[in-house]
GUBALO-849966 format. One record per residue (C-alpha): residue number from 0; residue in one letter; chain; x, y, z. Coordinates in steps of 0.02 Angstrom, whole numbers. Layout:
N
   num   residu   chaine       px       py       pz
   NUM        a        A        X        Y        Z
...
//
This chain:
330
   num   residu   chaine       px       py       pz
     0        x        A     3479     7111     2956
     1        x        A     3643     7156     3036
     2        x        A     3576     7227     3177
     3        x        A     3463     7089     3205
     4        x        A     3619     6972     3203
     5        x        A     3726     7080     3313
     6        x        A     3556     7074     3444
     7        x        A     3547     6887     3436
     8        x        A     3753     6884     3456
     9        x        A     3738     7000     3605
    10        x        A     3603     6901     3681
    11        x        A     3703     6749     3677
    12        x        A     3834     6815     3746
    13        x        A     3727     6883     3884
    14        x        A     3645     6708     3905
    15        x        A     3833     6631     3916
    16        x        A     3896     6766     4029
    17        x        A     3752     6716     4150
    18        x        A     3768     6539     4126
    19        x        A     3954     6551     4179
    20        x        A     3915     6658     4322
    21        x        A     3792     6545     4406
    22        x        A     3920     6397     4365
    23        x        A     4054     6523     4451
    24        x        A     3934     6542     4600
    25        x        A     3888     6365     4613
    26        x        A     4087     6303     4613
    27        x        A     4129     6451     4727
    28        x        A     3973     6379     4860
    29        x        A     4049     6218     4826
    30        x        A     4227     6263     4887
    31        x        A     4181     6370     5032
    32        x        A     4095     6203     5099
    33        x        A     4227     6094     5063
    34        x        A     4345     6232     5134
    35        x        A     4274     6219     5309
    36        x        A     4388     6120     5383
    37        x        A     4529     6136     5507
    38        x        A     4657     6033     5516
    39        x        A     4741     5921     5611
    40        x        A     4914     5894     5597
    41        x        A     5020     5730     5602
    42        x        A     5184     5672     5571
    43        x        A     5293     5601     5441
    44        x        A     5143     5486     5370
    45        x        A     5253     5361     5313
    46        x        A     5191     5172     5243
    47        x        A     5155     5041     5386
    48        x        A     5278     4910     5403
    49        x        A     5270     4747     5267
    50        x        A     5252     4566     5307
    51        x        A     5223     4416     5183
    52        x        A     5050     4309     5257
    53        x        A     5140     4168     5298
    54        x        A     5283     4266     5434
    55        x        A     5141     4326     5538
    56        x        A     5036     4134     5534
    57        x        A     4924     4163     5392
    58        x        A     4846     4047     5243
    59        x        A     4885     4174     5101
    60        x        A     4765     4068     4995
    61        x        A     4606     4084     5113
    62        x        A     4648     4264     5143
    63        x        A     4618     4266     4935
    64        x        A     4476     4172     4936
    65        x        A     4391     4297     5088
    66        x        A     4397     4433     4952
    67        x        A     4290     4338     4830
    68        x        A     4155     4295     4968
    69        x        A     3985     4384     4946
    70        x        A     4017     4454     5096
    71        x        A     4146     4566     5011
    72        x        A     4032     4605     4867
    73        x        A     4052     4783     4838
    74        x        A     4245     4783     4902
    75        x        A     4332     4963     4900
    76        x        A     4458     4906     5030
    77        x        A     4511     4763     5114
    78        x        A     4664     4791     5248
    79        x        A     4728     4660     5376
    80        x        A     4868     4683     5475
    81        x        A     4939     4580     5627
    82        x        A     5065     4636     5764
    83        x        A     5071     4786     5670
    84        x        A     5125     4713     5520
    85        x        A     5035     4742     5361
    86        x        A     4998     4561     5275
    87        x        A     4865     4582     5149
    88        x        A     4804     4734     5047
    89        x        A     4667     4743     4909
    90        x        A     4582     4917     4844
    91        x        A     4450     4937     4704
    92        x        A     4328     5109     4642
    93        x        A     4486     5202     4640
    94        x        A     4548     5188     4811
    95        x        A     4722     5166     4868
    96        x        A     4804     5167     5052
    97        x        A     4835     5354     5022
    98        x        A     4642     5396     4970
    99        x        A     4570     5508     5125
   100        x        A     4398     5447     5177
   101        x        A     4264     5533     5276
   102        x        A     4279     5406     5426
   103        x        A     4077     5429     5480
   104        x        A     4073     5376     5645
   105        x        A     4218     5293     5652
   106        x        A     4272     5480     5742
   107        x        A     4203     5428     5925
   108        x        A     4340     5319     5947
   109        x        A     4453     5463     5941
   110        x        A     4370     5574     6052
   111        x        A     4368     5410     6179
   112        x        A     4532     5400     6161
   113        x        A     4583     5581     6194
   114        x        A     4476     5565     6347
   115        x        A     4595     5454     6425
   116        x        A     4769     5561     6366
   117        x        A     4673     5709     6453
   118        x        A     4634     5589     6630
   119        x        A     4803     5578     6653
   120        x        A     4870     5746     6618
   121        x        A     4732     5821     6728
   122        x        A     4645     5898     6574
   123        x        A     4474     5771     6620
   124        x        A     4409     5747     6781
   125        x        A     4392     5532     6814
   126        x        A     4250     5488     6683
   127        x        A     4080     5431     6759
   128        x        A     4039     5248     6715
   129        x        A     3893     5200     6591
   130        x        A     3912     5372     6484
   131        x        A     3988     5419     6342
   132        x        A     3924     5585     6241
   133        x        A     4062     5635     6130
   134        x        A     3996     5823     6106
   135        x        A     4009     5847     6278
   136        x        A     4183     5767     6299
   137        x        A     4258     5860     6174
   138        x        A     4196     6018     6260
   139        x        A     4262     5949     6424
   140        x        A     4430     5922     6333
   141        x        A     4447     6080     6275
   142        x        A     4409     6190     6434
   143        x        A     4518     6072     6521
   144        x        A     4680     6065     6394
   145        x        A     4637     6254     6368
   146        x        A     4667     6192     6174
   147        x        A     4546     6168     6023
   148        x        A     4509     5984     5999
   149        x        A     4604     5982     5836
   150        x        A     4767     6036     5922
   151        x        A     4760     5933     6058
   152        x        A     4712     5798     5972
   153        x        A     4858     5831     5857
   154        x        A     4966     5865     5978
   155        x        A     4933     5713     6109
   156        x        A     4868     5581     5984
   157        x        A     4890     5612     5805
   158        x        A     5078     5648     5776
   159        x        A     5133     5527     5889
   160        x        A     5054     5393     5773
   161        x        A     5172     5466     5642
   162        x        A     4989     5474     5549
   163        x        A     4982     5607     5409
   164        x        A     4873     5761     5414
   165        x        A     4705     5734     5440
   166        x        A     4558     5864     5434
   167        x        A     4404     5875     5543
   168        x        A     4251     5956     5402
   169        x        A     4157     6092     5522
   170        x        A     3955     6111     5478
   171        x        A     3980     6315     5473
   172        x        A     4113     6422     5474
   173        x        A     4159     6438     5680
   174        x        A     4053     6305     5706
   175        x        A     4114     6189     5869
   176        x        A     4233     6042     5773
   177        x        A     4110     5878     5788
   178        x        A     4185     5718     5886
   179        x        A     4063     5602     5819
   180        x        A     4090     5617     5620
   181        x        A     4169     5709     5484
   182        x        A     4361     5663     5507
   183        x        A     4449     5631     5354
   184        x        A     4605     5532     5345
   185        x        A     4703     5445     5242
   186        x        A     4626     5246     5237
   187        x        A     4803     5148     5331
   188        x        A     4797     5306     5469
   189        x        A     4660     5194     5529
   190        x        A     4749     5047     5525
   191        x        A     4879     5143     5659
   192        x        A     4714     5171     5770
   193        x        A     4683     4995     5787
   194        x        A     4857     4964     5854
   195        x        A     4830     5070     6006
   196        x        A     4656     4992     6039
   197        x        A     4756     4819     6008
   198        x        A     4903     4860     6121
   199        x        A     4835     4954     6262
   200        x        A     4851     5124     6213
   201        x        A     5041     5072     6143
   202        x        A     5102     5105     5955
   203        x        A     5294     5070     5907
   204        x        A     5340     5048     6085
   205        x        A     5287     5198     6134
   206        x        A     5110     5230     6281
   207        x        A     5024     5347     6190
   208        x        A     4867     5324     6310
   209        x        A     4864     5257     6471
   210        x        A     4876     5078     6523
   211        x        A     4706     4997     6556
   212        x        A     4604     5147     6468
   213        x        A     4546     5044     6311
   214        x        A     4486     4918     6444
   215        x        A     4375     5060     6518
   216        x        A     4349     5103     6332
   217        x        A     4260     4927     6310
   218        x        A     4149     4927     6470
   219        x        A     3969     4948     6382
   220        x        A     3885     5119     6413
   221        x        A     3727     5081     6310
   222        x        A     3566     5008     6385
   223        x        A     3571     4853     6260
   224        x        A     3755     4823     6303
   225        x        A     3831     4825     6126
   226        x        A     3917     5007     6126
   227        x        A     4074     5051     6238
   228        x        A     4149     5229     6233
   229        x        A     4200     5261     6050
   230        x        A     4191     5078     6033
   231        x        A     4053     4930     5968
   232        x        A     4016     4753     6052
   233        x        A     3989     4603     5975
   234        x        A     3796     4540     5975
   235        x        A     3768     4404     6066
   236        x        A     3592     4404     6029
   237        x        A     3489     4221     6005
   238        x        A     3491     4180     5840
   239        x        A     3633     4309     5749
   240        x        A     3811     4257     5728
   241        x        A     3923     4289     5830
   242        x        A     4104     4313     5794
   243        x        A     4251     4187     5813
   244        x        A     4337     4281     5940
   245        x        A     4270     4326     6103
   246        x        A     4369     4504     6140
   247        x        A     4330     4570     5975
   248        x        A     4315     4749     5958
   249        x        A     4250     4860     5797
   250        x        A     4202     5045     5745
   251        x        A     4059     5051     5642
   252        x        A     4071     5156     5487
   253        x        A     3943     5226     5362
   254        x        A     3870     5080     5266
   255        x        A     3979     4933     5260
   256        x        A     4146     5018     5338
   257        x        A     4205     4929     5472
   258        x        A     4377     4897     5575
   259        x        A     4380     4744     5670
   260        x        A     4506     4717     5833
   261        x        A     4564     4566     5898
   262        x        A     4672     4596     6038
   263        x        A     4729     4440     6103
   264        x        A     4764     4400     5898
   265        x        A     4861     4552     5864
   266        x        A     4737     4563     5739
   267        x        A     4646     4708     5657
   268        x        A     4525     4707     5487
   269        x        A     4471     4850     5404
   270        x        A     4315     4838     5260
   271        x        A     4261     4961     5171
   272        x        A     4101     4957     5038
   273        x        A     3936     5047     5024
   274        x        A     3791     4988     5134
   275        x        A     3609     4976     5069
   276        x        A     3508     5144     5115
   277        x        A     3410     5144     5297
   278        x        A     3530     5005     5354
   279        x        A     3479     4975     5533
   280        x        A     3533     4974     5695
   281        x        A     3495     4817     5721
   282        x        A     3594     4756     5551
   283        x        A     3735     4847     5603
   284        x        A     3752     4800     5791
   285        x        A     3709     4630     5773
   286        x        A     3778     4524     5602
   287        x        A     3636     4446     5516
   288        x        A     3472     4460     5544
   289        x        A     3350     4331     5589
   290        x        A     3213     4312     5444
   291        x        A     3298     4434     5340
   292        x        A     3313     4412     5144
   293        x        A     3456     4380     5055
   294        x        A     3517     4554     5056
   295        x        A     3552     4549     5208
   296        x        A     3727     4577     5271
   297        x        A     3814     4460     5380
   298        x        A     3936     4561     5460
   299        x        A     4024     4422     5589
   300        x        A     4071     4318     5421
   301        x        A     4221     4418     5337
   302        x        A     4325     4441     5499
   303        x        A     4292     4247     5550
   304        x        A     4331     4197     5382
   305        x        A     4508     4314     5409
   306        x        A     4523     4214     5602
   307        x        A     4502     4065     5528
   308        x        A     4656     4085     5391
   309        x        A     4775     4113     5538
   310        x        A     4866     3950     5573
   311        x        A     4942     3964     5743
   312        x        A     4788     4034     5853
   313        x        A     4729     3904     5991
   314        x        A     4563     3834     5900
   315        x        A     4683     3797     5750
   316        x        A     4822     3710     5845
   317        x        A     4709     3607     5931
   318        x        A     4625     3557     5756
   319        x        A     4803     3522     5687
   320        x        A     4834     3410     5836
   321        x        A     4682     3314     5838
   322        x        A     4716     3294     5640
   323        x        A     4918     3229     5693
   324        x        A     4838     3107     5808
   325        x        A     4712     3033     5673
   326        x        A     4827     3054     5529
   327        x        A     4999     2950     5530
   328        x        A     5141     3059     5494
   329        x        A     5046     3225     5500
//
């Protein structure tokens, strides 16, 4: 009987050990994928600076009320910021202006960037007009700056946005770093990004890329004219919305992550929720779609409803004014 039991106790332990041991192997996997990654260094990653709504021209109240819209149903974050200033802030699942994000392919607009730093240090040869493959770039970049793309993107881009250290996931170990996904920063870096697309490759005063580049960056280079280098185009397809600015600029994320620019607002919006599976291009590029069901996603409403809340651009003044000429003593 005592052997018996010390046969079944052995056994178990056996069965245990090799339990733990696949576990082991399984973890290990685990962290050698998540491990390869290179980094790309920043600087002192310190908070963006504060403003209350109503100093940069904004009705705190309908910014509230934009969070409670179904078109914020699934709301992780919710960021606006205007001439730099961060005005309104709202996180959910966890997340927090510190919480690192796989950006998708909000990445190309990096690469796009670093195209024109590269231009004018004679890393690039001038850009052909009408193309844009970010693989290639980055390759160009590199044999050019005789850098990786991480370092010189650190170096020319990334620490002089004061952002903080942000890693670029590789497929394989030694694989070539991707341009068109799998950077992961902290959620306000992004927020820093808009302001040079905003002010004309400039961040705190300082040309970080070259005057007139994000213009070039916003010339279309797809065949249905809603992509620019790194950068997306409104729709103005019949029958979708369209947005309520004209020079509005976004990057389109995985599912519902997007950052919206509005240059001539000093305005930038950044969403972030998940999207329904096999959301298409057409969704995406355009804002709703014609026909669609319910489900569908209106992307043009949450940045018009943000427009709309600020009080001193043009379409608003004139409003006010026509209301001061109909209403006595207003």
């Amino acid at each position: 009987m005592k052997a018996r039991t010390v046969a079944i106790l052995v056994g178990l332990a056996i069965m245990v050990a090799l339990i733990a041991a696949g576990v082991f192997r399984e973890r290990h996997a685990a962290r050698q994928a998540l491990g390869v990654r290179v980094s790309v260094r920043g600087g002192d990653g310190g908070g963006l600076p504060l403003a209350r709504p109503a100093d940069e021209h904004f009705d705190g109240a309908a910014l509230e009320r934009a969070t409670h819209d179904p078109a914020a149903a699934g709301l992780q974050v919710f960021i606006v910021t205007r001439h730099g200033h961060l005005v309104f802030a709202r996180y959910g699942r966890g997340f927090d202006a510190d919480r690192v994000i796989d950006s998708g392919p909000f990445a190309r607009v990096l690469v796009a960037l670093l195209a024109g730093v590269a231009v004018r240090d004679g890393a690039l040869p001038t850009l052909p007009p009408g193309h844009f493959d970010p693989a290639q770039l980055r390759a160009a970049i590199e044999r050019g700056a005789h850098q990786s793309y991480a370092d010189y993107l650190s170096r020319t881009l990334w620490r002089r946005l004061n952002a903080a250290t942000a890693w670029i996931r590789l497929p394989a170990a030694g694989a070539a770093e991707p341009a068109d996904c799998c950077f992961e920063a902290r959620v306000q870096d992004w927020m820093r990004v808009a302001g040079l697309l905003i002010n004309d490759g400039s961040f705190e005063d300082t040309q970080v890329i070259p005057r007139g580049w994000v213009a070039r960056m916003r010339q279309p280079v797809s065949a249905d004219g809603l992509e620019g280098m790194g950068v997306e185009l409104p729709s103005r397809a019949p029958g979708a919305g369209t947005f309520d600015a004209e020079d509005l600029i976004y990057l389109r994320g995985n599912g519902h992550w997007r950052l919206w620019m509005v240059p001539s607002l000093r305005l930038a919006v950044l969403f972030g929720a998940p999207g329904a599976a096999g959301e298409s291009r057409a969704h995406a590029a355009g804002a709703s779609i014609p026909g669609a069901g319910a489900s569908a996603w209106d992307q043009t409403r949450l940045p018009d409803l943000v427009i709309e809340a600020i009080t001193d651009r043009p379409s608003a003044q004139r409003a006010q004014s026509l209301m001061q000429q109909l209403v006595h003593g207003h």
